[in-house]
N, C-alpha and C positions, 0 to 999 in steps of 0.2 A: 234784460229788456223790460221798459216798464209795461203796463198793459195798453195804453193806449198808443204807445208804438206797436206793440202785439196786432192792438185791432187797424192801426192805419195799415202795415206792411198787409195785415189779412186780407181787409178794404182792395190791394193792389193788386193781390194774388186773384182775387173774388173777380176784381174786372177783367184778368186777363184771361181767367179762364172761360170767362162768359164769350167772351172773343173768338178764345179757341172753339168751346163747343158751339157758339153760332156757325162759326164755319162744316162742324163734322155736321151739325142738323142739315143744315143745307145740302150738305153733299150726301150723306149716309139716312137721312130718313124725309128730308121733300123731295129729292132728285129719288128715291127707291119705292116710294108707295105714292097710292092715291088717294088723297082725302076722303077721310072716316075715323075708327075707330083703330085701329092699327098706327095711323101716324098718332093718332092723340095719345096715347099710351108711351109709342119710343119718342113725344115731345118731352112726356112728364118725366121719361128717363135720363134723357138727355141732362135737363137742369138738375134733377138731381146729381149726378156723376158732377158736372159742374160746380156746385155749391161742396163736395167733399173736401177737394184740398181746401180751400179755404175755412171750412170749416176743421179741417183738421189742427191746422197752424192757428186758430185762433182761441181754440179749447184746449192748445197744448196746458199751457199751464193753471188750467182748473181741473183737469181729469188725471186720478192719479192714473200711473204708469201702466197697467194692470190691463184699465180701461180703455185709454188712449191706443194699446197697443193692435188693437183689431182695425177701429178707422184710420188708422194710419197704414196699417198694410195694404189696405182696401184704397183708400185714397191716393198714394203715392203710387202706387202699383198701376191702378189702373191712367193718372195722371202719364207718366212711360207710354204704355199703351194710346195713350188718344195722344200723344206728341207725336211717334211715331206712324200713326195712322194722316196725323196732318200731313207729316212729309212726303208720307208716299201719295195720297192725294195730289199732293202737288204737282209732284212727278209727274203725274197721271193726268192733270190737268190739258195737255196738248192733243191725249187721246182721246178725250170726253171732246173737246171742242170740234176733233176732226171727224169723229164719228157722229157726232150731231150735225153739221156742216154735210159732210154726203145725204144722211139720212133729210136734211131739208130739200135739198135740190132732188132728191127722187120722187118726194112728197110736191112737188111743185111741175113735176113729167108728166104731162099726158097721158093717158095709155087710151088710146081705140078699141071700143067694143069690137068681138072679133065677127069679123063680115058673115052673112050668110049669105045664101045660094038664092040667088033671085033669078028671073028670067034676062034672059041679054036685054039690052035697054031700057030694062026697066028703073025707076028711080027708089029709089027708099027715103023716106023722108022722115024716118025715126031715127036714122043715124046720128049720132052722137058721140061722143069723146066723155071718160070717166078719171081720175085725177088718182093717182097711185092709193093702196091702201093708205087708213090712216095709220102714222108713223109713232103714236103713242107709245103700244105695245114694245116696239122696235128700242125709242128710246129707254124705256125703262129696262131691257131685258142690257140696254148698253149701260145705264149706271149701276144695276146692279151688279155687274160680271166685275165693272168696276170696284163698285164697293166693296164687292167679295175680296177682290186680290189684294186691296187697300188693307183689310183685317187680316188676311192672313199675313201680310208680310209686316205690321206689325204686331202681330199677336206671335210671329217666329222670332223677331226681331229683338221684341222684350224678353222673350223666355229663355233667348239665348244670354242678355245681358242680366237676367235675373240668376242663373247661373254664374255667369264670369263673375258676378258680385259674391255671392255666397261659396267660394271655392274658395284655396287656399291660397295666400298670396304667394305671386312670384318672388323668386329671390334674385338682388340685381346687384352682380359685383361691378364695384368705378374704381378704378385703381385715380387717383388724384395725386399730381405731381406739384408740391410745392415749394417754391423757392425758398430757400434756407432753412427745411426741417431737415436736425438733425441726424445723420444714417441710423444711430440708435433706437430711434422712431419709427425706422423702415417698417412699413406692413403695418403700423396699427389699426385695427379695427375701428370704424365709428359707426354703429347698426343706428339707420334711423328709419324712423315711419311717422307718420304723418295720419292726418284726416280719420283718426278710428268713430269719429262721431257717434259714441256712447248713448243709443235710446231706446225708443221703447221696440226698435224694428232691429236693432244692432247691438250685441253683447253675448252674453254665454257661451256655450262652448267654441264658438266664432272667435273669440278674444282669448277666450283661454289658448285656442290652437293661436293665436298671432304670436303671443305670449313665449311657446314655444320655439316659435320658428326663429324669434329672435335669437332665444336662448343657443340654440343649435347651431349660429354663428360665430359662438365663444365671442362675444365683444368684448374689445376694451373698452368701450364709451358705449352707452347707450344713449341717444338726442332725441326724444317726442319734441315736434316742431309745430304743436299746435293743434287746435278744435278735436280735442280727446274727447267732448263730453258736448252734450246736447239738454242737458236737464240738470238739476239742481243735486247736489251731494247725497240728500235725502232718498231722493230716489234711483241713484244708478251708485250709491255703495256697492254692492254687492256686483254689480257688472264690472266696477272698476278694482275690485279687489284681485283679479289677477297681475295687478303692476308691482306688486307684491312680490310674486314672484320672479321676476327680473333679475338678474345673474351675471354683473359685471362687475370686468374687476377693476376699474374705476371710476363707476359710478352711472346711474340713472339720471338725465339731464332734462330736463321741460321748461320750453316757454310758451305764451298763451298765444291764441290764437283767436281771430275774430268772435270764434262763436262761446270761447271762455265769457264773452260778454255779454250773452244773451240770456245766462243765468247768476245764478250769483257765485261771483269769482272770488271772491276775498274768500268765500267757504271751502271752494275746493282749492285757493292758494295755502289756505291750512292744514286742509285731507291730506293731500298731495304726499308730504312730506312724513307721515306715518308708514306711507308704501314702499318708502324708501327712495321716493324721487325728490331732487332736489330742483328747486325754480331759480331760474337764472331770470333775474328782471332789469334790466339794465348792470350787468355784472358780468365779471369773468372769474375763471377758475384756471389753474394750471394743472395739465394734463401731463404728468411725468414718468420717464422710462428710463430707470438710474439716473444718470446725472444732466439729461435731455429733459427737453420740456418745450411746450405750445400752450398758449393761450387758447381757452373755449369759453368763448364768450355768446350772452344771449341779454336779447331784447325783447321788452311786448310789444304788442301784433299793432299796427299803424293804427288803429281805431281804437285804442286803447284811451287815449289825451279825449274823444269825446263820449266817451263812456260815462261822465261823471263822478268817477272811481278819485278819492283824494290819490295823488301819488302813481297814477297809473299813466302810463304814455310811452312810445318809445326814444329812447337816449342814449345812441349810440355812443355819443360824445364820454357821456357818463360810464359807460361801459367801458370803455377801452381807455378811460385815464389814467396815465402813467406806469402805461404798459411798455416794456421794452419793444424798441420796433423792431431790435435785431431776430425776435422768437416770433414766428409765425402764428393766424390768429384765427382760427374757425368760427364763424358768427350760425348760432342760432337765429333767426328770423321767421316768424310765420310765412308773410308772404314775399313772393321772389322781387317785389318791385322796390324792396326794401333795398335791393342791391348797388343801387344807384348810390344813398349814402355811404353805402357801404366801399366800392370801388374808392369814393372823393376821400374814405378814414385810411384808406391800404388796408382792410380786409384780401388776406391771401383767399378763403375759402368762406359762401355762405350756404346753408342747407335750409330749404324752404319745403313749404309744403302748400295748401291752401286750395292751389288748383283741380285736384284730383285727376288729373292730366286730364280734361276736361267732363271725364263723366259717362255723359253722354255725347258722341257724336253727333252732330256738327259744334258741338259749345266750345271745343278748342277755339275755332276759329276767333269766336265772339270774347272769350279769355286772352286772344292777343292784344286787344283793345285798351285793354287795363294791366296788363300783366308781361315783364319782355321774356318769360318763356314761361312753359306749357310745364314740360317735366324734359326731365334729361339733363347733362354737363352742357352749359355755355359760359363764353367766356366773357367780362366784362371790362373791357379796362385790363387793369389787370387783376382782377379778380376775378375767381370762378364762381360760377353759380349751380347747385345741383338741385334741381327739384323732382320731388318724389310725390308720386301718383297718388299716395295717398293708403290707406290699408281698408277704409269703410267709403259710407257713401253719405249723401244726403239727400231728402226726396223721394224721388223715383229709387227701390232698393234694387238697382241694375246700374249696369257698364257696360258702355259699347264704345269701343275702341280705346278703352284703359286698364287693362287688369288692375285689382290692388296687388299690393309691393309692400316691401320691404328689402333697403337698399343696403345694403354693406361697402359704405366708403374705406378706400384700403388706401391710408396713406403713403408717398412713397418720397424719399429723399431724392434728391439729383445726381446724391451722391452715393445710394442705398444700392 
């Protein structure tokens, strides 16, 4: 990505975080104090916390790795934290209205000085009526109890998702039934994972242990489907040097994935292939078990053709010419919305990635919008689709409602 797409998307990130922190000021530090020197302090906090993602993504690529790696924990971390703190706000929004709404109409009751003891017919002419205490106190002590349960349930919320992020990923058998693969082929392995986003918050022994877990699967195919890497060759060698160790016996498969495009991709379409991965870019290969065999075929990621990249785009066409239609044909694809081409080519099987089976909850939702599945086996046509959650993260370094994965597609014959 060049820089001044760097600094527009920062620009975008900048104003939406000013958005967001306008709303938490509002609610977590005018609605909780009263003017002085206590809100002037959590104002200046405020914009700062705001100004960090943004500035994070916009010094990504002038700060080396080293450096970068601290305001990026700090920023993305706490970004989690103040999303989650919106939502619950929100939530919360009908009981801040209803408890302000009682507390006005009490403040608007009468209350009668209490009578004293006069002579019978006598008159008092100081009598008087006084208006409920004032209800300041009242409301403050309601949005702070507010605030309070706002923070805690996301400050529980991210640290639960900062965890499900940094554990080990789940292992996800799909037994996948497709029409005229060979019985000889029954059962073969295809271990894929997806989304390891290689930076400066994601690598080391986190990838060494993914590394393993693959291994542990005994594959016959290994398939990365994309956004391995978040930085430049120079800087995440050494984190992506465990693809190296990859252990099948036929063969380590990679196609790119959106964010191969946000650094420079021709560099790591050259590393790649020392690791002992091979890059499928509009190609196929034959995947054989004695005298059986299937097509694995792979494409670049749909945002490749405006990358600027000579030769880069995806071409499915080009991929699959003068393939036997009678042999079944597994399409790498980054993302699953690819699958559309894919059904109109008779792709029997496509394996995506991209989504991270949304991340963060509620994003699934807003990934149906763009995207015709989240993660999981659907069917298309007649073509299947498997998408997988993804193994890292982007952002926010948490998951709530996706663990990372690593999927072991188990082929199966009709006739196996």
């Amino acid at each position: 990505m060049s820089l001044i797409a760097l600094l527009g998307f920062g620009t975008v990130v900048l104003l939406a975080m000013l958005l967001l922190h306008g709303y938490l000021w509002f609610r977590l530090v005018r609605g909780t104090t009263v003017p002085g020197r206590l809100r002037r302090r959590l104002t200046r906090l405020t914009l700062v916390l705001a100004l960090l993602p943004a500035l994070a993504i916009s010094l990504r690529r002038t700060l080396p790795l080293d450096a970068a790696a601290p305001l990026d924990w700090i920023a993305y971390s706490w970004l989690g934290v103040a999303f989650y703190a919106f939502l619950a706000l929100l939530v919360l929004e009908p009981v801040r209205l209803i408890g302000n709404l009682v507390l006005r109409r009490r403040a608007r009751r009468p209350e009668p000085v209490a009578a004293a003891l006069v002579p019978a017919g006598a008159i008092r002419e100081d009598a008087e009526v006084i208006a409920s205490p004032d209800p300041l106190p009242r409301r403050l002590f309601l949005a702070r109890s507010l605030a309070v349960t706002a923070g805690a349930v996301a400050l529980g919320t991210a640290g639960t998702g900062a965890w499900f992020a940094n554990s080990p990923p789940v292992v996800r058998r799909v037994p996948v039934t497709l029409a005229g693969l060979d019985s000889a082929l029954d059962g073969l392995r295809i271990v894929t994972f997806s989304d390891g986003h290689l930076s400066a918050t994601y690598g080391g022994r986190r990838f060494e242990r993914l590394v393993e877990l693959v291994n542990e699967q005994r594959p016959d195919v290994v398939a990365i489907v994309g956004d391995l890497v978040d930085g430049d060759v120079a800087e995440l060698r050494e984190e992506a040097a465990p693809l190296a160790d990859l252990v099948s016996d036929q063969g380590v498969f990679f196609v790119t994935g959106n964010h191969e495009y946000f650094v420079d991709t021709n560099a790591w379409l050259r590393h790649l292939p020392s690791l002992g991965v091979d890059v499928l870019r509009n190609e196929r290969v034959a995947i054989r078990r004695g005298g059986a065999s299937f097509d694995l075929a792979g494409i670049d990621d749909r945002t490749a053709a405006s990358s600027g990249l000579a030769g880069h785009g995806a071409d499915l066409d080009a991929a699959l010419d003068g393939r036997d239609d009678g042999v079944p044909v597994v399409l790498m694809a980054h993302q699953p919305v690819q699958v559309e081409q894919a059904a109109a080519a008779g792709v029997d099987l496509q394996l995506s990635g991209h989504t991270h089976g949304g991340q963060l909850w509620p994003f699934d939702y807003a990934i149906r919008l763009d995207q015709p599945a989240v993660e999981g086996l659907s069917r298309h046509g007649d073509t299947q689709l498997y998408v997988t959650s993804g193994a890292g993260y982007w952002g926010p370094p948490m998951r709530i409602g996706a663990r990372p994965e690593v999927t072991v597609v188990e082929l199966r014959s009709p006739r196996g």
